[in-house]
BASEVO-462259 format. One record per atom (N, C-alpha, C): x, y, z. Coordinates in steps of 0.05 Angstrom, whole numbers, plus 5000, padded with zeros to 4 digits. Example, Ala and Ser with C-alpha at 12.3 -4.5 7.8 and 13.67 -1.06 7.14 Angstrom:
526448865156;524649105156;526449345156;525749555142;527349795143;525850015157;
This chain:
199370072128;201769962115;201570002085;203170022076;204070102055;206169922028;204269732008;203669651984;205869741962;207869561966;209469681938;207969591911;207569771895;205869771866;207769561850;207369451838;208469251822;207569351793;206369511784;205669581750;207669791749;208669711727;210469811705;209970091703;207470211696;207370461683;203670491706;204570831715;201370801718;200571111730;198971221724;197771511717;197371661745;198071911749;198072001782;196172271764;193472291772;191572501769;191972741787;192072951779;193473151809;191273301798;190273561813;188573801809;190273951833;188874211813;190074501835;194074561831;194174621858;196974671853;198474491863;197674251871;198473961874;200273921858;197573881838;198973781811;201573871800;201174161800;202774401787;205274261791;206174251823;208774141830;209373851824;206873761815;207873461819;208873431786;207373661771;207973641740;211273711741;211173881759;214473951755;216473741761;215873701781;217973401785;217773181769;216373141761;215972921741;217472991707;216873241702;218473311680;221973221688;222373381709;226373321719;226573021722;224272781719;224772421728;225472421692;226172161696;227172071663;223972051650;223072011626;220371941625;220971571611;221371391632;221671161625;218371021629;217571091647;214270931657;212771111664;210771021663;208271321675;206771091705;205771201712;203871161738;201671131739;199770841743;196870971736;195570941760;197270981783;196071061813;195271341815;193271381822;192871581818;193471781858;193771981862;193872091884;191572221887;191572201921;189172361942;189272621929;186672761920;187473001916;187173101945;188873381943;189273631963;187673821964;186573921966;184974231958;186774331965;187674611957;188674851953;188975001986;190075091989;190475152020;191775472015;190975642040;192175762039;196475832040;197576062041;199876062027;200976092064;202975882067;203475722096;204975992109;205276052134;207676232147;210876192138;210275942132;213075872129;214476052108;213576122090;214276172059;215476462071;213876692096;214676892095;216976912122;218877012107;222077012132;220377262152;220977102179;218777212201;221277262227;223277062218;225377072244;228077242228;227577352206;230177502195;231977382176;231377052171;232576802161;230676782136;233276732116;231876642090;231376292096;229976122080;228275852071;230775722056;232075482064;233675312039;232175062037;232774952015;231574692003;229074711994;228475001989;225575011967;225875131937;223575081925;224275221899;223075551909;224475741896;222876001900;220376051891;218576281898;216476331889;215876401849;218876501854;219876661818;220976431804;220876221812;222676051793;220975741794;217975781807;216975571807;215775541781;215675261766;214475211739;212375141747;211375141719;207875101713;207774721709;204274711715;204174401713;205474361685;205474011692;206273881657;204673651665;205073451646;203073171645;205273071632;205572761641;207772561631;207872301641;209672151642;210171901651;211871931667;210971821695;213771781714;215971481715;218371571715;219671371705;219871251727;220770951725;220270681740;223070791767;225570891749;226870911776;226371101789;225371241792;224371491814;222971371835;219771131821;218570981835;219870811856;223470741837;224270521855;225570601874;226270921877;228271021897;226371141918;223171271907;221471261933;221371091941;220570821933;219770581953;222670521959;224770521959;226970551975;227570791998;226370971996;226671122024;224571122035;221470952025;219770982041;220770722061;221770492047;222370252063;224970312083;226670502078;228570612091;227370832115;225070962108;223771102133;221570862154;220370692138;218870482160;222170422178;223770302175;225370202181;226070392209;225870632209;226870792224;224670712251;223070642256;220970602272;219370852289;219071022266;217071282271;214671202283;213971292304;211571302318;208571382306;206571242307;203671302293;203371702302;204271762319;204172042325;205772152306;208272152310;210172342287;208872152254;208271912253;207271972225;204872192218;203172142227;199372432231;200772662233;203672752245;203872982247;205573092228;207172832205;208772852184;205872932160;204272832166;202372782142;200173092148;199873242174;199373462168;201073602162;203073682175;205473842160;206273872128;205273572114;205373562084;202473652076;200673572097;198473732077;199374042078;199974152099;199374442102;200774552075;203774422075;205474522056;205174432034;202674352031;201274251991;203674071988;204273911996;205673601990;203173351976;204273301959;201973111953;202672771957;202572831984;203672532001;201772331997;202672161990;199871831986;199971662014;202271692028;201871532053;203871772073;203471672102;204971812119;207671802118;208871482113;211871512097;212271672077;211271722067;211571862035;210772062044;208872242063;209072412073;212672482087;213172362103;215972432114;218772482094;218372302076;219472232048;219472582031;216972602024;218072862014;218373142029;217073112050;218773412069;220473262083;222373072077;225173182078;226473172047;225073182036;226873221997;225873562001;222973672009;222974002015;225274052037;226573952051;228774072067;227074112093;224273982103;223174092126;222673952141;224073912168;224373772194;220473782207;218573572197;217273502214;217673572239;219473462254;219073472282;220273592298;221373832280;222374192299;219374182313;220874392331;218874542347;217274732334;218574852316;216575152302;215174952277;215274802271;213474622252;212074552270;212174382289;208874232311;207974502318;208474782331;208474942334;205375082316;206375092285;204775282269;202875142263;202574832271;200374732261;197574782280;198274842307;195674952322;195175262321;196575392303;196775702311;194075772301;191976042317;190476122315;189976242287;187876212263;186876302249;186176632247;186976752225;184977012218;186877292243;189777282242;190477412252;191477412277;191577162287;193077132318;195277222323;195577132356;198877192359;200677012351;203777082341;204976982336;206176642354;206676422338;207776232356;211276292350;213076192363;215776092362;216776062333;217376202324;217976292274;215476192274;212876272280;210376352253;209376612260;207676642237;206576942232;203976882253;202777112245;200077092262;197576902252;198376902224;196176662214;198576472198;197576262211;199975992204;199876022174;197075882159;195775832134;195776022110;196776362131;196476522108;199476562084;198676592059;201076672035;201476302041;201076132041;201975842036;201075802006;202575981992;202375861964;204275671948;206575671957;209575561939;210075421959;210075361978;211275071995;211475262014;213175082033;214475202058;217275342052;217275622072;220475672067;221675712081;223875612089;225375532116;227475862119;227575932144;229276012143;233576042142;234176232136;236276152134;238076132162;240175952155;241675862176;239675662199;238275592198;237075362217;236375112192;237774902215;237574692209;234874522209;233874452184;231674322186;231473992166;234073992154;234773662139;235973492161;234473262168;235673072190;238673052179;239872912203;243573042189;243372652189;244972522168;245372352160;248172232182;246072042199;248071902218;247771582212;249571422223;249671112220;246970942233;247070762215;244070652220;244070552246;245670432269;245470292289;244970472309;246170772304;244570992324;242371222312;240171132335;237571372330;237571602336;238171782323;237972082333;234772222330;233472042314;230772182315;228672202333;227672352340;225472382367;223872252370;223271942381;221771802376;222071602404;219271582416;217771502435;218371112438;217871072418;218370772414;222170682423;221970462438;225470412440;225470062423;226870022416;227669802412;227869592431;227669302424;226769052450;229369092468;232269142463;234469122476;234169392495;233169572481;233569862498;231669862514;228669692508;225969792527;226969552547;228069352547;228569092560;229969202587;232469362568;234769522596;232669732608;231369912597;230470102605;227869982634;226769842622;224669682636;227169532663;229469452659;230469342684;232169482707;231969772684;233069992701;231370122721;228670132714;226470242732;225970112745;225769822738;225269502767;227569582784;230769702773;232669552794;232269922814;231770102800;230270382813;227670302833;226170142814;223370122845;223869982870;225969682868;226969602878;229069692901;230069842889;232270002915;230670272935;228470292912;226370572929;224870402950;224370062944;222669972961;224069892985;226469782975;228869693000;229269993024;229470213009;230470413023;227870523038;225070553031;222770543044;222570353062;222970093062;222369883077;223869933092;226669943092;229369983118;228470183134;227670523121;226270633141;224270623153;222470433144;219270393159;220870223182;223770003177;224369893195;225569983214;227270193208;228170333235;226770513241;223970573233;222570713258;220870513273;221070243256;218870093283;220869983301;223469963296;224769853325;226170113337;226170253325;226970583345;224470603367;221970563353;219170543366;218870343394;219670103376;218669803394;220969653414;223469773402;225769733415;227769833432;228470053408;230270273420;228870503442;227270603443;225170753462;225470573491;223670323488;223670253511;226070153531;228470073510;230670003524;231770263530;231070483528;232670733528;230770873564;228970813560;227370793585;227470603611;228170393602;229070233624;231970273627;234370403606;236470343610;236470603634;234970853629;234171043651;233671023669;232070833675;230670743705;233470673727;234470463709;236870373720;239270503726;239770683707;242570933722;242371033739;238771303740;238271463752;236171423766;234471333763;232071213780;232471093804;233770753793;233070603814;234670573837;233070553863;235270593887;238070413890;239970373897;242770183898;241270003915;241369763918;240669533938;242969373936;243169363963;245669123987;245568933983;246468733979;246268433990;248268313997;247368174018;249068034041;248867714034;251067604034;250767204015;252367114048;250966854050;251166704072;251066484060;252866244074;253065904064;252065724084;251065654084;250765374112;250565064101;252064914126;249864574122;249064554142;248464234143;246664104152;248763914150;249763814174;251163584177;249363294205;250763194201;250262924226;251062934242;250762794255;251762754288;254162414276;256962424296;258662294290;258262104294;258661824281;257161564290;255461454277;254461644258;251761554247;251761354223;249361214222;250661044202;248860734209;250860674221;250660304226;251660144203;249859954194;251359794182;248659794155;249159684140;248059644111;247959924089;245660034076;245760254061;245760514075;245760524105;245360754122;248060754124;249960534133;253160704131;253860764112;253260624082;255260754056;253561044058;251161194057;250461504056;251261574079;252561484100;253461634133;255061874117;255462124132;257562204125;257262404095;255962264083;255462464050;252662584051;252862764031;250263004030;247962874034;247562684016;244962474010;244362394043;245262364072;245162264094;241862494099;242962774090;241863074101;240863124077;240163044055;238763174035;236963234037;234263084060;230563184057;231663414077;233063384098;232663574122;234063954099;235663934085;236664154075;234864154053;233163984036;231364234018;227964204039;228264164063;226164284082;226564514099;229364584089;229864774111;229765014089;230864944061;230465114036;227465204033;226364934032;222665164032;222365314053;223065254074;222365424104;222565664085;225765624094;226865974088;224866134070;224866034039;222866164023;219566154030;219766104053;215966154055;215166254067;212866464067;211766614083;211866614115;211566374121;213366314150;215066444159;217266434148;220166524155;219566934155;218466954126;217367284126;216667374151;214267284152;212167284171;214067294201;215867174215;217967124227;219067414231;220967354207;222367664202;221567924206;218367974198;217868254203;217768254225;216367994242;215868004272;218068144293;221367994284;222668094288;224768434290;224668374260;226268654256;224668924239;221668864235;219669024220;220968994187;221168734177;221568714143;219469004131;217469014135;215569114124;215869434126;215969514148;217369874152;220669924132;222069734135;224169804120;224769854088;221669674079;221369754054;219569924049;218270034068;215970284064;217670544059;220470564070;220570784072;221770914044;221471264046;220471454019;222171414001;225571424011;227671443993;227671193977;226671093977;226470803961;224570853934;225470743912;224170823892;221470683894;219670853874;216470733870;216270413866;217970393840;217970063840;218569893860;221469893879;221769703895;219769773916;218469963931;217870133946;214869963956;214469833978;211469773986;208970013988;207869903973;204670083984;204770114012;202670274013;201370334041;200670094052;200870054077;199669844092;198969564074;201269564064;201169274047;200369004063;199168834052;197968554052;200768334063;201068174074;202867904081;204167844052;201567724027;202567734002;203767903990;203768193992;204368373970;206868363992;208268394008;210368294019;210868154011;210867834012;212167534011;212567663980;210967743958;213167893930;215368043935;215468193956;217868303955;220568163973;219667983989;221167884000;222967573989;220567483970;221467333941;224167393929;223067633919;225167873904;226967833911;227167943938;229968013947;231467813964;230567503963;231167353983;231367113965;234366983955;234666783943;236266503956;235566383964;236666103972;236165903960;238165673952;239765553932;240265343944;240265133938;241364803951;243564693925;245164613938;246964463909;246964233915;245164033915;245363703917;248463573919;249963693901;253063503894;254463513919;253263773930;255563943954;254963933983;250963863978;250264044008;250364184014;250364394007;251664764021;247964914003;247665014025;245465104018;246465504016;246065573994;247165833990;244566093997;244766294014;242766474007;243866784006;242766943992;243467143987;240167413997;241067634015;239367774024;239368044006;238068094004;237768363990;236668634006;236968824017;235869104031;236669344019;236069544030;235869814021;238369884036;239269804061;241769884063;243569684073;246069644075;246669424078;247769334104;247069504129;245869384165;243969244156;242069254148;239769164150;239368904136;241068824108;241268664102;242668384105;244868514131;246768334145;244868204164;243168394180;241868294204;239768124194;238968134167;236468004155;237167684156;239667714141;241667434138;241267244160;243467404182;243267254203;240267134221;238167294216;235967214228;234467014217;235366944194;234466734176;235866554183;239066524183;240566334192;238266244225;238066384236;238166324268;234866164260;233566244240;230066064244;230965864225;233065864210;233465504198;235065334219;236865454239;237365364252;236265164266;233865384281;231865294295;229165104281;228365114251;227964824246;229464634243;231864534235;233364384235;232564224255;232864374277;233564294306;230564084311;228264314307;224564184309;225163864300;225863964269;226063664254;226763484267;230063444271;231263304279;229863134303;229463364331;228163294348;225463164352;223663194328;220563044328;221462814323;223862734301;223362444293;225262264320;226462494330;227962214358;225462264384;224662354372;222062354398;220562094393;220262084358;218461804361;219561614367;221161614363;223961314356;222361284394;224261454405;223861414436;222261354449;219561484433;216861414446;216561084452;216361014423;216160814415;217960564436;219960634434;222160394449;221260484486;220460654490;219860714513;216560614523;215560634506;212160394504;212060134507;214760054491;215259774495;216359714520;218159834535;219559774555;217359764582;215759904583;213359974597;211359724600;210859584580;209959424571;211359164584;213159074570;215058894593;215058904614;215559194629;215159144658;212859054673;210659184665;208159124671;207558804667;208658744654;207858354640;209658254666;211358324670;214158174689;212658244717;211458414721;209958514752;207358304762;206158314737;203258074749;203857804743;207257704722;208457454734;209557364768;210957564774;211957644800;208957584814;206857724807;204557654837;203957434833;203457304813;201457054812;203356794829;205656834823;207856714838;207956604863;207556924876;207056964906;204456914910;202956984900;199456854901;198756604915;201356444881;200956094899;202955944912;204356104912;206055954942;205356144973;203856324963;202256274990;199656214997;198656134979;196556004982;197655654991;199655604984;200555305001;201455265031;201955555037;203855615050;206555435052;207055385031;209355305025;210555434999;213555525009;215655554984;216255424975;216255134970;217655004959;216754734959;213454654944;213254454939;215054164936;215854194925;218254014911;220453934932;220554124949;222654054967;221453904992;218553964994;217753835018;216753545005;216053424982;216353154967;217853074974;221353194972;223653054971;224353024997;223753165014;224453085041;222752845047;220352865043;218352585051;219352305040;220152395007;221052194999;224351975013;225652265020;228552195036;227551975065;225752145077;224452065099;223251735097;221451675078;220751415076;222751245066;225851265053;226851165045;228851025076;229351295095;230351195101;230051075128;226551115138;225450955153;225650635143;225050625116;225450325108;227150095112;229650315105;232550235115;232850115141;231850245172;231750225189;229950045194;227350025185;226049805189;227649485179;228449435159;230749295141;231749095171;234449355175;235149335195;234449095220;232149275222;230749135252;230448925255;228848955227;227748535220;229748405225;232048455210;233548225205;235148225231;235348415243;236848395283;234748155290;231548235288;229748035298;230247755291;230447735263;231147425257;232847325266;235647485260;237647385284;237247265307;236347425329;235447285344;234147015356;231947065336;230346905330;231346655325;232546675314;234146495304;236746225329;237446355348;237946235366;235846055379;237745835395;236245635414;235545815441;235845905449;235746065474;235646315474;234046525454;235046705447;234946965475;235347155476;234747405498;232147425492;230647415517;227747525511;227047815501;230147965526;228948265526;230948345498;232848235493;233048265461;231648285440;229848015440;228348005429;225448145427;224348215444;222848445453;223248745447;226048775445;226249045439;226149015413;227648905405;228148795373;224948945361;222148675369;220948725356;219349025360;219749145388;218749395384;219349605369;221649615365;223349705344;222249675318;221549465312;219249445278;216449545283;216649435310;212049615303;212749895297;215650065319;214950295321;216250475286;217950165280;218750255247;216250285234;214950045228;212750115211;210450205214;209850395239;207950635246;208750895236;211250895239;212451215229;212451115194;213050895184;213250935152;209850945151;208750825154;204850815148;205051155146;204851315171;204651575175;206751755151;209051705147;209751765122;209151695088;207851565086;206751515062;203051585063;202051615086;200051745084;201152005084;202352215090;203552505081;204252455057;205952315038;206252285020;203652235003;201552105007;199452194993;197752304998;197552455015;196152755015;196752965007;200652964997;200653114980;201453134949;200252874944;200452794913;197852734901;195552754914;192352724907;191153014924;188753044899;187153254907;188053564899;185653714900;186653854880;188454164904;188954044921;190454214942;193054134941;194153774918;196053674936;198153824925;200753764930;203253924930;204253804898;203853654888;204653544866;203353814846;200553844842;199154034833;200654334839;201054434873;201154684866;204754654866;205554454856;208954484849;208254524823;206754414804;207054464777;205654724769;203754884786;203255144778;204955304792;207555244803;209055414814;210055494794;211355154786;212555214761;212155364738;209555324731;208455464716;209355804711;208055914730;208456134740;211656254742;213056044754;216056104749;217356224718;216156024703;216855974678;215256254665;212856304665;212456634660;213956824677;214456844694;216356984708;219657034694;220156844682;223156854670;222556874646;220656844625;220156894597;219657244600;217957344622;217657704624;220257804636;221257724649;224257814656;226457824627;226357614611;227657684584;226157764568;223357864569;222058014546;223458354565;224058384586;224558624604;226058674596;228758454591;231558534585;232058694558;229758524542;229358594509;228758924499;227459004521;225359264521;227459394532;229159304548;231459584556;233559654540;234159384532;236059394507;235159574484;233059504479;231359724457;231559974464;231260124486;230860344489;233460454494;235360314505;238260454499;239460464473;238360254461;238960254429;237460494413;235760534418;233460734400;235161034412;235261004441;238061274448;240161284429;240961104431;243061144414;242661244389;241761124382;240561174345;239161474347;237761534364;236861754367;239662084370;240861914381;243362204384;244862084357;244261934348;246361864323;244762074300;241662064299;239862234287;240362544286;241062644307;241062924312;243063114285;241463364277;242663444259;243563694260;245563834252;246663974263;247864244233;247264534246;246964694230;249764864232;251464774204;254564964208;254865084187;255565394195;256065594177;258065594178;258465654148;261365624122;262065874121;259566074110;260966344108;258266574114;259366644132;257466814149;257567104143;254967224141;253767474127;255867624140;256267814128;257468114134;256168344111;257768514125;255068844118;257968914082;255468914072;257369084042;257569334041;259769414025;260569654029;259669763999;258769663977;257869683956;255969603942;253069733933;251269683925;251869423910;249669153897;250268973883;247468973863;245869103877;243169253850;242769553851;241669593825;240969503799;243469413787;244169123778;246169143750;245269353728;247269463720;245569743701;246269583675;248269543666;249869533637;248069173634;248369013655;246568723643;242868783644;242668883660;239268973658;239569133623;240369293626;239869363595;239469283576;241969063567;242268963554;240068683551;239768613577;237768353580;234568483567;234268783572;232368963570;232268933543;233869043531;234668973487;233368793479;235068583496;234468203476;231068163486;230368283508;227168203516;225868373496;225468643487;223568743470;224968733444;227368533438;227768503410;226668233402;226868033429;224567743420;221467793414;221368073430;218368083428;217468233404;219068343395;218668483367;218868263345;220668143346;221167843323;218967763333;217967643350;215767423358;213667573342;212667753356;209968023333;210468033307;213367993294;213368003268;212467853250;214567583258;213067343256;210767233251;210167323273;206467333272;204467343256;205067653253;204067803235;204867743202;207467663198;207567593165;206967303169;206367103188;205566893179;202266973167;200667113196;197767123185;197467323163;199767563154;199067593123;198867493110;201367313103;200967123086;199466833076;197266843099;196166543108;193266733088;191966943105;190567163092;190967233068;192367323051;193067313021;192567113006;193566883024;193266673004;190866543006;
């Protein structure tokens, strides 16, 4: 940087032909002040290319070789000083680069300028008329010594005849052309904070759109890759590949038997789905389980129908496939559905042609049928068992009341305890009576002065033979009311016995009643299998969906590509940081 001198007057020492010129210009300044700065001397240099017209063009803005003066010695006046340091402050201003200054400041050495700084170098080759930063000026400053080849206007030796300055040729422009200060026309590397600011946000909003437009293509080749490829391959499979498959849809329920019900929470579900709900999702697992498969091939060979060739590789069974690797394909192609709200149990068959898928239908119908039926029938089997155990039971209890019965009324040999009491008892009552009788005929008699002898005689035979027959009836009467043979005893184990006899006769009645009741309930149980809408043969393939497989094909390896992405910029970024 560059020190504006503040002394008045002050001495510039020149040697050689430095000086010479610098004496000359100083004579044409006013002589108001002298200089006592003194300048860098120069050594003497050879006489530059410039001086000799090499392109056919005469040199403007120099003095000639014939008209250059000799040194002088003097004082340089103060305003000369003040109008250099006005265009040297007017060239900093310009924001010349540390390069074009070194290359202003050789160009003034070459051309014996006796420059004190690099401004002041620029400063006076442009007062010589000589554009620093042409091309044929940067040019002659590397040109080969001692006779080279020519550069772009220099001779073969740059340095040689550089005695009188540089001499420009004619008609080329070498005085910067005097433009407005707010625009730079000069060649210079450095931009200003507004211009490097834009320029700097023009290359961000440039790297930025190079990185967007890189990135977009790295992105459509990883989903052309990860997405589009594979959906373009399955959407293939599906047009031309895969074989057409049938399916045949069938409806059934499961209803009750009429009647059913009774009374409390069994009649409000009589009648609605909920009555048949376990029996229809037991008839739903049937269908789907190996069971029913297992069934089916038995029947109609499931397993040959999917062996055979025309069938593509994928749906297509191996060789001598396994129960399992079947029950997968029979999965596949075999969907049954329960709708709780409705009861209607829905299934849909799938085959290679669609005879085969009708007959599949129906043979499934006919083995749910036929559990339904199992079901139904095991649980009225128990009911029955059961009420039929008990009834069994009763009878047997009512049979060894019946013997014991007969046991002891014949062991009395009497039927009817009780009745042969009451006759004895009738019997002594009404011997008594008759005895009664007698007596009092006797007293009568008796009773007279003269009575009948043979009246009286009969009279009293009549009481002995009364009260021999009552003696003899009240001894019967207690022979059979003492001892452990007497009739009083085996009347009350008749009774006994009676009395179990009629308690097993109404436990009998109880047990039959049960078992016509448990009938009943039992046919009220029975469940019953009615088809709604029964298989028929299609006349139009219903697989492969081509246009929804595809598309389902898209959204599956486009989740799976987001999911991987995901992924992957979470654990970059977890990694980075």
């Amino acid at each position: 940087m560059t020190t504006k001198p503040r002394a008045k007057k002050f001495r510039i020492r020149r040697s050689g032909p430095a000086a010479i010129g610098a004496a000359v210009r100083s004579d044409q300044a006013t002589p108001d002040t002298t200089t006592t700065k003194t300048a860098r001397p120069v050594p003497p240099k050879q006489p530059s290319a410039a001086d000799k017209p090499t392109t056919g063009k005469t040199t403007a803005g120099k003095t000639p070789a014939g008209k250059r003066a000799v040194a002088q010695t003097g004082d340089v006046a103060s305003a000369r000083v003040a109008g250099a340091d006005t265009d040297i402050d007017a060239i900093r201003r310009e924001g010349l680069t540390g390069r074009q200054l070194r290359m202003a400041r050789r160009v003034a050495q070459k051309n014996n300028l006796p420059a004190t700084s690099d401004f002041d170098a620029v400063r006076l080759l442009r007062q010589a008329g000589i554009d620093p930063f042409q091309r044929s000026n940067m040019l002659e400053l590397v040109v080969p010594q001692g006779g080279g080849e020519a550069h772009e206007g220099g001779a073969p030796d740059a340095f040689a005849g550089a005695q009188g300055g540089a001499v420009s040729t004619a008609g080329k422009v070498q005085l910067p052309q005097t433009v407005p200060v707010q625009k730079q026309t000069l060649p210079s590397t450095e931009l200003s904070p507004a211009e490097r600011r834009t320029r700097e946000i023009s290359e961000i909003q440039r790297d930025i759109a190079a990185r967007r437009r890189r990135k977009m293509l790295l992105l459509i080749t990883r989903l052309a890759f990860f997405v589009m490829l594979p959906t373009a391959i399955v959407g293939y499979y599906f047009n031309y590949v895969a074989t057409p498959m049938y399916s045949s849809k069938a409806e059934f329920l499961i209803l009750q038997a009429d009647g059913a019900g009774g009374g409390g929470l069994g009649g409000l579900l009589s009648g609605t789905q909920f009555a048949t709900n376990q029996d229809a999702i037991a008839t739903q697992r049937f269908l789907q389980s190996i069971d029913a498969m297992i069934k089916l091939d038995e029947d109609v060979g499931y397993k040959e129908h999917f062996l055979q060739d025309w069938i593509d590789p994928i749906q297509r069974l191996a060789a001598n496939p396994t129960n399992e690797e079947t029950f997968k394909t029979y999965s596949k192609n075999t969907t049954v559905g329960y709708d709780p709200s409705e009861g209607v149990i829905r299934m849909e068959v799938t085959a290679a042609d669609p005879e085969s898928a009708a007959d599949f239908a129906r043979r499934l119908i006919t083995y749910a049928e036929a559990q339904v039926n199992q079901l139904s029938h095991k649980k009225r089997g128990n009911q029955m068992l059961d009420a039929q155990v008990g009834f069994e039971n009763a009878q047997a209890e009512r049979r060894k009341a019946q013997e014991a019965l007969v046991t002891l009324q014949q062991k009395g040999a009497i039927l009817d305890p009780d009745g042969v009491i009451v006759a004895l008892r009738g019997q002594i009552n009404n011997v008594e009576l008759q005895l009664q009788e007698k007596e009092l005929q006797l007293a009568a008699l008796e009773d007279n002065l003269r009575p009948n002898q043979a009246k009286v005689d009969g009279a009293k035979g009549d009481v002995r033979r009364l009260n021999n027959l009552l003696d003899r009836l009240n001894a019967r009467m207690v022979d059979a009311s003492q001892g452990e043979n007497s009739l009083a005893q085996l009347s009350v184990r008749i009774q006994m016995a009676q009395a179990d006899l009629v308690s097993r006769d109404v436990m009998l009645q109880s047990a039959l009643q049960m078992v016509e009741q448990t009938r009943v309930e039992a046919n009220k149980q029975v469940r019953y299998l009615t088809i709604s809408v029964a298989p028929v043969v299609a006349q139009e393939p219903s697989y492969p969906r081509k246009f929804e497989n595809t598309i389902l094909a898209f959204l599956i390896f486009s989740g799976i590509y987001l999911m991987l992405s995901l992924t992957a910029s979470i654990l970059r970024e977890q990694v980075t940081s």
